[in-house]
C-alpha positions, 0 to 999 in steps of 0.5 A: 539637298535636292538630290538627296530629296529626289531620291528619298522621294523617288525611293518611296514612290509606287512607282519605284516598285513598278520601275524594279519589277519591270527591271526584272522582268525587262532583263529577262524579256529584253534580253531574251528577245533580244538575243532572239532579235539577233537570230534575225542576222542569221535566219535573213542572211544569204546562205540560209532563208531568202525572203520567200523563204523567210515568208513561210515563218512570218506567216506560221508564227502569225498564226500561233499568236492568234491561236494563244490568245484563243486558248487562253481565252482571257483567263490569264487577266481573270486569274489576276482579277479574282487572285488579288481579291481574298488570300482564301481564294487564290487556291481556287481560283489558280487551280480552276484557271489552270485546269481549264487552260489544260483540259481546252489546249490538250484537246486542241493538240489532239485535234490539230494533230489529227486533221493536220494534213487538210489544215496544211493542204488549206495553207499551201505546204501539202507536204509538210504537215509536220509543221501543223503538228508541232505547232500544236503542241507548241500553241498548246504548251504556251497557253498551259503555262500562261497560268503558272506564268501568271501565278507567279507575276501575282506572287512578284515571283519576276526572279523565277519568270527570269530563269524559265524565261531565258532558259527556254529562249537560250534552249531556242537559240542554241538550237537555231544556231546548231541547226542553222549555223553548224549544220547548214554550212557544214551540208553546203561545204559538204564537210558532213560528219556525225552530227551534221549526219544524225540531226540534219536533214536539208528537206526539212529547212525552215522546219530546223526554226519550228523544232527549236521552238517545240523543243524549247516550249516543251522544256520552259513546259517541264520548269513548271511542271512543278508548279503545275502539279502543286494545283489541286486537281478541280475546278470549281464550278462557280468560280469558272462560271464567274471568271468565264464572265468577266474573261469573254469580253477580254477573249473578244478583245485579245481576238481582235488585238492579235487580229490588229497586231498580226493579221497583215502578215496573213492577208499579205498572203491571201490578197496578193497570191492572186495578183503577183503570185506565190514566190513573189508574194512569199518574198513581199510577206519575208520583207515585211516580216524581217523589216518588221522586226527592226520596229520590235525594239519598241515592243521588247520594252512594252512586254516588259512593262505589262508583265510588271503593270498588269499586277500593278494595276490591281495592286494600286487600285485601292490606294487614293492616290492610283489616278496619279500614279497611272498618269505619271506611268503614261508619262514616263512610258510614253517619252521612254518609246518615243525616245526609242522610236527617235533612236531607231529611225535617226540610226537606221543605216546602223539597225539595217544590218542586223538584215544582212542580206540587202534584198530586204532591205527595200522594206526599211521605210516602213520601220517608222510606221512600224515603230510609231504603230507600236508607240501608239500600241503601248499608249493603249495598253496603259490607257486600257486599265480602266476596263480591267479595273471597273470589271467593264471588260465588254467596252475592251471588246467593243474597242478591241474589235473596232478595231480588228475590223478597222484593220481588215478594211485598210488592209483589204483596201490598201494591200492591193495598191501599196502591198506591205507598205499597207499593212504599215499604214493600216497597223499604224491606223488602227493602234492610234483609233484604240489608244483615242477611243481607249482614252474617250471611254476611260476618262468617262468611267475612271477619269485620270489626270493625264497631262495631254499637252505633255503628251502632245509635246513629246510626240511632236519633238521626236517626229520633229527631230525625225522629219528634220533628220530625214530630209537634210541630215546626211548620213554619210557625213562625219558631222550628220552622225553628230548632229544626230548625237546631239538629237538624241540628247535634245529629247532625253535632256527635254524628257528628264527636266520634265519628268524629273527636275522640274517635279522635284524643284516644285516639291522642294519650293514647297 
């Protein structure tokens, strides 16, 4: 009886709704970043990128994740806000967003291409300017499509995101793994044959990873292509002016969230080319980007849930019930990345090898920084909906840019004394000052019941278990792996009696 009651009301629940879109669009984003996770393997593996090397893609793709955001320029949450609003206006208003994306990332292309040799003089590769055009057109395509991507979430069209989605990451990794894993071996054995001779080149090296990715920006470019042109060819001029309005504030906030989320990786270099010099600064930038990927684990998971959430959101806001149903989304979301967070740092010594090679490995005590920064990074996202939702986006860009600037101030302050491990703490700094401040200024103009003390509760068990784990379990031990296990269990079995059981059994009393 209890069991059939949960199901029937689980089953008609809004967050059942929510959990299959996030299903949808977690299986294409997880897995997709997953088998990109596992390029890791390969790209820090001892025959291909040594650290300094690996240094050169840490920093490029620092940049492209700013530079997207800039050339979106908060349309994609405008596009969002302003389609839910009239089944007239959706025509409108996606053909005035997509084209305005158009027109800014065209030109951009154009002009990074042009004064491609002085920007690569300013970063350091004089000799490879190559790679400021390619990632022209790369930043380009991905702020093009973001539209059509968000056409299709408003839609809950998550089948079709799947399929472009994977498809241009497998066109990625099957690429990545020809250049790299075909060709590489093949040209050092020197067991060279026609293809090796046709599409290898060893002077161009880490460029093999950037020419995957045009090359499969360019393909996900042309399965929407269809899409693109389906959108009729104006853009109406009140309407832009309307979601320009309400876009800036979250242009200044995306701004300064890229800033918190990937301007370490660019102050590592400049802070300390100048103390240590250039290869061992390149090598410090490579440990901390391979090691920071180990914390993506959370990240895969938090992607996911905003392509389902965001919509979300907006779909719930008339319904009476919405405070509830987005304090139970905290809830729940919360114990699942804290949960991740206790299953990666427990089984370290078994996440560690997906870095093959061991001279990146001195990095690994800044994954549960890492791992808790980006806890705390979803936690804002979920608290952030109540500025999208009362149209007061400006509080975003107060919050967001404190904490950009709170950011660059423990980097600059810490990156000179700790080097990368800086970067960690000042990470881990900024997304708990957000997630607070997110959560101050919510309660004030969109209250929601949040259960603080349940929050409070999860957090402290899982760095309990963790502390716990860190200063007596042994590792080596058959009976520490065990004891591990059992852990885990402990959080899950906590996490499900009160997410679950314990609901349920007063529902039933009632």
């Amino acid at each position: 009886m209890f069991i059939e009651r949960f199901f029937v009301s689980f089953m008609a629940s809004p967050l059942k709704k929510l959990l299959g879109q996030t299903a949808v669009y977690g299986l294409s984003s997880i897995i997709g970043r997953f088998l990109n996770y596992l390029l890791t393997p390969l790209y820090t593996s001892k025959l291909v990128f040594q650290p300094e090397q690996y240094g050169i893609i840490t920093e490029m793709y620092a940049y492209v994740a700013f530079l997207v955001v800039l050339l979106t320029y908060g349309l994609e949450t405008a596009f969002f806000r302003f389609y839910s609003q009239s089944d007239d206006m959706k025509s409108r208003v996606y053909s005035t967003a997509l084209w305005s994306i158009a027109i800014t990332s065209f030109g951009f292309i154009v002009l990074a291409s042009v004064f491609a040799q002085p920007i690569a003089d300013f970063l350091g590769y004089p000799n490879h300017k190559e790679y400021i055009s390619w990632f022209a057109i790369i930043v380009g395509l991905d702020a093009l499509i973001a539209i059509p991507l968000a056409k299709l979430r408003a839609e809950n069209k998550s089948l079709k995101f799947a399929r472009v989605h994977i498809f241009s990451i497998a066109v990625n990794i099957g690429l990545n793994l020809f250049f790299l894993a075909y060709c590489l071996p093949k040209h050092l054995s020197g067991e060279v044959n026609w293809l090796v001779q046709t599409f290898y080149n060893p002077e161009i090296g880490v460029g093999y990873v950037f020419i995957a990715n045009l090359i499969a920006s360019v393909s996900r470019f042309l399965l929407l292509l269809p899409d693109i042109l389906k959108a009729s060819f104006k853009i109406d001029r009140s309407l832009w002016k309307q979601m320009m309005i309400y876009a800036l504030p979250l242009l200044f906030a995306g701004l300064a969230g890229i800033i918190n989320e990937t301007l370490d990786r660019a102050l590592l270099k400049w802070l300390l080319w100048p103390i240590l010099g250039e290869k061992a600064t390149m090598t410090q930038l490579g440990i901390y980007g391979a090691c920071y990927k180990l914390s993506i684990i959370i990240t895969l998971f938090i992607q996911a849930y905003r392509y389902a959430a965001e919509p979300f959101f907006f779909d719930q806001q008339k319904s009476g019930s919405a405070p509830k149903t987005y304090a139970q989304m905290l809830h729940v979301f919360f114990a699942f990345v804290m949960l991740v967070f206790l299953g990666v740092t427990l089984f370290i010594d078994v996440f560690k090898h997906f870095i093959p090679n061991d001279v990146y490995w001195v990095g690994l005590d800044v994954v549960p920084i890492l791992l808790l920064a980006n806890v705390f990074l979803g936690v804002y996202y979920n608290l952030s909906a109540w500025y999208k939702l009362t149209d007061k986006t400006l509080y975003g860009a107060y919050i967001a840019i404190g904490g950009a600037l709170l950011t660059i101030a423990l980097n600059v302050l810490l990156i000179p004394i700790l080097g990368f491990r800086g970067s960690a703490w000042a990470t881990l700094a900024c997304y708990f000052a957000m997630a607070a401040a997110s959560y101050y200024f919510g309660q004030r103009f969109f209250p929601v019941p949040y259960n603080i003390p349940r929050l409070l509760g999860y957090f402290l068990l899982a760095i309990g278990l963790f502390l716990l784990d860190y200063f007596f379990i042994q590792t080596n031990s058959t009976i520490g792996w065990v004891v591990k296990c059992l852990m885990t269990l402990t959080f899950i079995s906590t996490a499900f009696f009160i997410e679950v059981v314990l609901p349920k059994r007063k529902d039933y009393a009632n």
